[in-house]
N, C-alpha and C positions, 0 to 999 in steps of 0.2 A: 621610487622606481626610475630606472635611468630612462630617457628620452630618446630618440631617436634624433641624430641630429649628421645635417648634411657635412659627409667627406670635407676638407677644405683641400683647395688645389696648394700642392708645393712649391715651393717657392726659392728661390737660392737665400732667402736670408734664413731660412729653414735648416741650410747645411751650416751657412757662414752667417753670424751677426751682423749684422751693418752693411751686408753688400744685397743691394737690390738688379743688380747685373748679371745675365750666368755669363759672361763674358770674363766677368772679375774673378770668377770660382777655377780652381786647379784642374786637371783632368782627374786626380779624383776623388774632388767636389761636385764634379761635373756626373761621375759613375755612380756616388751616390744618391744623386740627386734623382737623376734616370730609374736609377731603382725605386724611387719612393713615387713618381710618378706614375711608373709601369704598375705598381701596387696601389696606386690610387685608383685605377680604373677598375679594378677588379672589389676595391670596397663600393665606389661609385654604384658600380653594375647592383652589387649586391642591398645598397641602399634604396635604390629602386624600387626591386621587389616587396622589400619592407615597407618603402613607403604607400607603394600601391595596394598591398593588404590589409593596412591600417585604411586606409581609404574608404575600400570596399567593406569592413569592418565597421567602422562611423556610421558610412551610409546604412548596413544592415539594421545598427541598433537604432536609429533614426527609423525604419522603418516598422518594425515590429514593436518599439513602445507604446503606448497610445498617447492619442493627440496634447490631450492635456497635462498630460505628462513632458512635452517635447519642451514645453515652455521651460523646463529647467535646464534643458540641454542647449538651447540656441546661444549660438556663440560660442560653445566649445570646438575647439578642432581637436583637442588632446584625445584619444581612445582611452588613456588611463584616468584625467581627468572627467569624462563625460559618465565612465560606471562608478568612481568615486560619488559623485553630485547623483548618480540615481540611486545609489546605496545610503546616501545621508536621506533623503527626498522618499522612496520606496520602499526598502528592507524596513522588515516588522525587528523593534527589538527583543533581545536575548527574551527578555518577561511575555511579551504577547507571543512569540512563537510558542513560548512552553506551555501558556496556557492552551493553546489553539492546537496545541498535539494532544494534551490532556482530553481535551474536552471529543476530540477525535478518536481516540484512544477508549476512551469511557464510550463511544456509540460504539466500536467495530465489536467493544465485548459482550456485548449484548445479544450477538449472534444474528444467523442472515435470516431467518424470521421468513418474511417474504419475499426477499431480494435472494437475485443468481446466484447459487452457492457458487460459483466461479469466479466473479466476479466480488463476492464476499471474500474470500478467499485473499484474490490480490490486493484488495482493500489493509485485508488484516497483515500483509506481509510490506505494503508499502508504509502505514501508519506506524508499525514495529519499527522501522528502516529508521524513518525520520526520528520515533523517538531516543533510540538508543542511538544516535548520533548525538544528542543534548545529552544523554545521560539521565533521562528520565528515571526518577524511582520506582515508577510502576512496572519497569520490565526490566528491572535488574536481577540478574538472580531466576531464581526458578519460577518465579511468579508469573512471570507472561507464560507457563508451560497450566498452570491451573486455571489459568483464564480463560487458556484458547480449550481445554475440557469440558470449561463449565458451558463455555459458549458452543460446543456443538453436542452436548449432551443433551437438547432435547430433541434435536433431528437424528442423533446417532447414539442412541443410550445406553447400543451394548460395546459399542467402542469405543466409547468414553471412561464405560465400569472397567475393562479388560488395560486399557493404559494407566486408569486412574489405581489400580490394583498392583500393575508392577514398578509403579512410581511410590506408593506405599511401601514396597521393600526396602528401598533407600534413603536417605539421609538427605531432603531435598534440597537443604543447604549448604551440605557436603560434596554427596556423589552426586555428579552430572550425569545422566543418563544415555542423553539424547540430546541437542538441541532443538529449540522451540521451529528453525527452519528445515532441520528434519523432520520432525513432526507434523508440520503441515504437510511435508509433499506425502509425506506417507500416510495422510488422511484424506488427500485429495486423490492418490492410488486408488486407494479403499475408494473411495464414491464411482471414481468409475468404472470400478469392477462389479457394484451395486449396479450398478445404472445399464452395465451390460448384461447382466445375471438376469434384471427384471424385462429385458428388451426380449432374452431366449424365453422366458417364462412365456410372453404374450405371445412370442411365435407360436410356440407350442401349443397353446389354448386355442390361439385361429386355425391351425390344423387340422383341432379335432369339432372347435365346433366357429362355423362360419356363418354368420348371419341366422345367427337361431338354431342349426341345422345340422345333425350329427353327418359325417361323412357319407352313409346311406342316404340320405336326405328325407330319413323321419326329423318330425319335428322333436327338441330338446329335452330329453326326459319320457320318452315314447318308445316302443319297438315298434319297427314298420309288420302292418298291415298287409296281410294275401289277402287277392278280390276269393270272395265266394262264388261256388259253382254259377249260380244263379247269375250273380254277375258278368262270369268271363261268359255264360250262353247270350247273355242279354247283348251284350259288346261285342261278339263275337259273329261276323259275319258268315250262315251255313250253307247260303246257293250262291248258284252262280251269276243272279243277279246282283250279287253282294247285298242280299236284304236278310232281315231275321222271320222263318215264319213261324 
């Protein structure tokens, strides 16, 4: 990787060999000289910025590694040399990453159980990402498409049978159907069409009955009650002292 390395100012031996005078140089040794100067300040400028971003860049990665970590960086100034030495020093190799995705890969299929199916979800499309970037075997092919079925068939059993049915009519080594990130968002659609379906259900149910208590407010499972004669006379105030006699 090329380096960054400072402008040098021109010089007349630049135009002419052997002469360190511009007095020595012709008028036009002298023009192009001027021009290489006038375009030196304009790399200069631009070297600058370069250099001030690499700067602020060192300083960043310096900040955010952790401390015992730094120990392998101290004394570098290079940016390209300091992520080379944390790359030799911290990047897991080709072998531990693949097993660490396997072994990742083997929990997300096992389905979200008692974790946020939302959060499951992004689990299973982040863990997919990482391994089909190595090329893992276990999601080549249609196979990540039976896995992510099996794994939400016990929370969704009847659209797992209804996908798993029109995947049966094809050739799952052949015909691609679908991709496995279609698939998900189009099962993650379905839940919150579930999720808002069961929300109108329970509106509904509070409607009609609210703390026990049918909308007339007999109690649940009861027709309301008329007071008997006897009663509305007994309650029922007939002089004018408001007494019963």
């Amino acid at each position: 990787m090329p380096r960054l390395l400072k402008p040098v100012f021109p010089k007349p031996s630049d135009i002419k060999s052997g002469t360190t005078s511009y007095t020595a140089l012709s008028k036009d040794e002298k023009d192009k000289l001027r021009i290489l100067r006038e375009r030196h300040r304009s790399v200069k400028k631009e070297y600058k910025k370069q250099k001030a971003a690499l700067t602020y860049l060192r300083s960043y990665i310096t900040g955010v590694v952790a401390r015992n970590i730094n120990t392998y960086i101290l004394g570098i100034d290079s940016v390209y040399d300091t992520l080379v030495a944390l790359k030799e020093r911290v990047a897991p190799t080709d072998s531990a990453r693949q097993l660490y995705l396997y072994t990742q890969y083997a929990t997300v299929k096992k389905g979200p159980k008692n974790q946020n199916l939302k959060v499951w979800l992004q689990d299973w499309e982040k863990t997919y990402n990482d391994c089909k970037k190595i090329d893992l075997p276990d999601v080549q092919g249609d196979r990540v498409i039976r896995d992510f079925l099996m794994a939400v068939e016990p929370g969704s059993p009847n659209w797992a049978l209804t996908w798993r049915v029109k995947f049966n009519k094809h050739d799952w080594a052949k015909d691609h159907v679908i991709s496995i990130s279609r698939l998900v968002e189009i099962y993650r659609n379905y839940q919150r069409l579930e999720t808002a379906q069961d929300s109108r259900d329970q509106l509904s149910i509070n409607a009609v009955n609210f703390k026990g208590k049918s909308i007339n407010g007999a109690p649940k499972g009861k027709a309301p009650t008329t007071p008997t004669l006897t009663a509305q006379k007994k309650d029922t105030p007939t002089c004018y002292c408001r007494e019963v006699h």
